[in-house]
C-alpha positions, -999 to 999 in steps of 0.1 A, spaced: 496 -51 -92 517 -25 -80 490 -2 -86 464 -14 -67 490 -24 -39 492 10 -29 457 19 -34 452 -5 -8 481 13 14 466 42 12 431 35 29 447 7 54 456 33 83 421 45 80 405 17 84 429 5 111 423 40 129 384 32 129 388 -3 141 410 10 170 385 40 174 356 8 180 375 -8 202 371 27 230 336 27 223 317 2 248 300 -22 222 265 -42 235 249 -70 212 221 -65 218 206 -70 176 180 -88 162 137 -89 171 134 -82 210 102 -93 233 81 -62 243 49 -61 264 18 -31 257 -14 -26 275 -40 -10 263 -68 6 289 -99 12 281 -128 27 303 -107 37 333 -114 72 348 -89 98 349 -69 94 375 -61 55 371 -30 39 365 -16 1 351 16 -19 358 23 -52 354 34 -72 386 61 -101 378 61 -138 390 96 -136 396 118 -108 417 148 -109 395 151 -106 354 178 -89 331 182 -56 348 150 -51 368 148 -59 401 119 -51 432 108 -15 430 127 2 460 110 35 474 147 46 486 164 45 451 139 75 438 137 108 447 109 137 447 129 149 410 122 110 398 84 114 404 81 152 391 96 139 356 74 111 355 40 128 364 35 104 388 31 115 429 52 88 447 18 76 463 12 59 430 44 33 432 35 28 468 5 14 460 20 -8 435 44 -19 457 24 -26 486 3 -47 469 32 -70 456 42 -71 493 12 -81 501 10 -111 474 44 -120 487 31 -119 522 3 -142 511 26 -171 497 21 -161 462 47 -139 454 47 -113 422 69 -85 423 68 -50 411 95 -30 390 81 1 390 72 9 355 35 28 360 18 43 334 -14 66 330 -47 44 320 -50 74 296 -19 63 278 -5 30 265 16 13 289 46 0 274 72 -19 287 100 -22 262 131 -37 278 130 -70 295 92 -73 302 88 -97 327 71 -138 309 52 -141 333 27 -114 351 -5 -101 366 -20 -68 353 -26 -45 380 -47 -11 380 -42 15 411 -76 40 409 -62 72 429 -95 90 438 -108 61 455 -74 41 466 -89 10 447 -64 -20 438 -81 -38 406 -57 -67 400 -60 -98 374 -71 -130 388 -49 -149 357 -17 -146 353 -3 -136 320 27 -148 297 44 -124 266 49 -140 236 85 -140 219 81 -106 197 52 -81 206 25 -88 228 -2 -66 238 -29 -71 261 -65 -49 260 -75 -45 297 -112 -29 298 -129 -14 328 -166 -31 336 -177 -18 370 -151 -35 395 -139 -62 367 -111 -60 341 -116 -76 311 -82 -86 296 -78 -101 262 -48 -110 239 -45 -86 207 -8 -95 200 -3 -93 164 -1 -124 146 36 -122 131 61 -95 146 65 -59 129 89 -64 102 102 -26 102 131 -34 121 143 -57 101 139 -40 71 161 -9 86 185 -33 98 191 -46 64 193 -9 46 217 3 72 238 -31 64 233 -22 25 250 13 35 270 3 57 293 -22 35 289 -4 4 309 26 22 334 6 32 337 -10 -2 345 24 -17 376 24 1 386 -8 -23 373 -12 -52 355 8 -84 319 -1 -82 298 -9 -113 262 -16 -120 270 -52 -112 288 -50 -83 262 -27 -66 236 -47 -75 251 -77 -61 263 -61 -26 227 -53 -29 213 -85 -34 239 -102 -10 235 -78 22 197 -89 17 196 -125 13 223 -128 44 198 -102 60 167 -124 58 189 -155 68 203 -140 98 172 -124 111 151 -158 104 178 -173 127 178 -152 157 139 -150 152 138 -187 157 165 -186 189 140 -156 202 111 -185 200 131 -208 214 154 -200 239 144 -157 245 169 -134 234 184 -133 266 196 -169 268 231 -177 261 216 -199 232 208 -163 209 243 -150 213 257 -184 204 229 -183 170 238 -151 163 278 -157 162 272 -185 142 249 -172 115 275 -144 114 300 -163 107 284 -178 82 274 -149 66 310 -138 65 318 -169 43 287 -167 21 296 -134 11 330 -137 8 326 -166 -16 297 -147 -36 318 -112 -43 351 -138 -54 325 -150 -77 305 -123 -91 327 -96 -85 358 -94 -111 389 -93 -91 406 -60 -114 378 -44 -92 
């Protein structure tokens, strides 16, 4: 007893050092599946160019493009002239003029690559393509809504029309949840070296645990994505929850499968 009393002494500072190192470091939840929006051109000529126009001004961190908050370095990095945005922009204004307001936040790609809007894509939009050599606005008569995970739209060029279709995947990639759960698996086994001898059986059920709470959790906040969007106060209540309970569940599964002279 005495023994494994000061075992336990000795890697205590280090672990409290880390946890006070954590607490300098500014933390952001911001886990589990998140909503993205990619459009995929096809047909354009060269020098065209997509965004997406949003049916409300405000969401997360974006806000209405502002010509003022960018300067000449902005556009040089992005390969885009400035005339580009503008055109986005004006045509918003002009929507917004016309009592049916969308707003643009001034993510522009190249037709020639896949637009991508990773980070609080707007739910509900309008596709809009700006052709440079002829100052042509093509915008989508429909307006458009993301799905929960991944959604991605195939906008073709016919003549002066855009044909748009829905080519979203049918269930969500599944590869970051897989490296969620390995880094999880590598994570707490680390940690666990600082207390205990492992054997074949204890790895291989840390192993087994780490993946079952895994699944569980992500099923959870997939559902509260569904539901609520993971920006709703609903996902970070889920996801303290199902952590929580994952807490417990392992706790209760090392007491019992783990011998305590470990």
């Amino acid at each position: 007893m005495k023994q494994m009393f000061n075992r336990q002494r000795i890697y205590i500072i280090p672990v409290i050092i880390m946890m006070f190192l954590c607490t300098l470091i500014p933390v952001f939840a911001d886990t589990g599946p998140k909503p993205s929006l990619t459009i995929q051109c096809e047909g354009f000529p060269e020098n065209a160019y997509v965004s997406v126009l949003s049916a409300v001004s405000d969401y997360g961190p974006n806000r209405p493009w502002n010509p003022e908050d960018r300067d000449d370095e902005y556009f040089i990095s992005q390969g885009i002239k400035r005339e580009v945005y503008e055109a986005f922009n004006a045509e918003a204004k002009r929507l917004c003029d016309a009592g049916t307001p969308f707003y643009f936040w001034g993510v522009v790609t190249k037709c020639s690559d896949e637009y991508l809007f990773g980070y609080w894509p707007p739910e509900e939009f309008r596709i809009m393509i700006y052709l440079e050599d002829t100052d042509t606005v093509l915008l989508s008569e429909e307006t458009y809504t993301r799905k929960a995970f991944r959604t991605t739209y195939r906008c073709t060029y016919s003549g002066n029309d855009l044909i748009i279709k829905d080519v979203s995947s049918a269930f969500p990639s599944l590869s970051g949840a897989i490296a969620r759960i390995l880094l999880t698996i590598v994570i707490e086994y680390l940690v666990s070296l600082m207390f205990m001898k492992h054997t074949g059986r204890s790895r291989l059920v840390l192993v087994l645990a780490n993946i079952a709470t895994q699944l569980f959790l992500n099923s959870i906040l997939a559902i509260a994505t569904v539901k609520f969007g993971a920006s709703h106060p609903v996902y970070l209540v889920a996801l303290l929850i199902a952590e929580g309970i994952i807490i417990l569940a392992e706790w209760l599964i090392y007491r019992k499968w783990i011998p305590h002279d470990q």
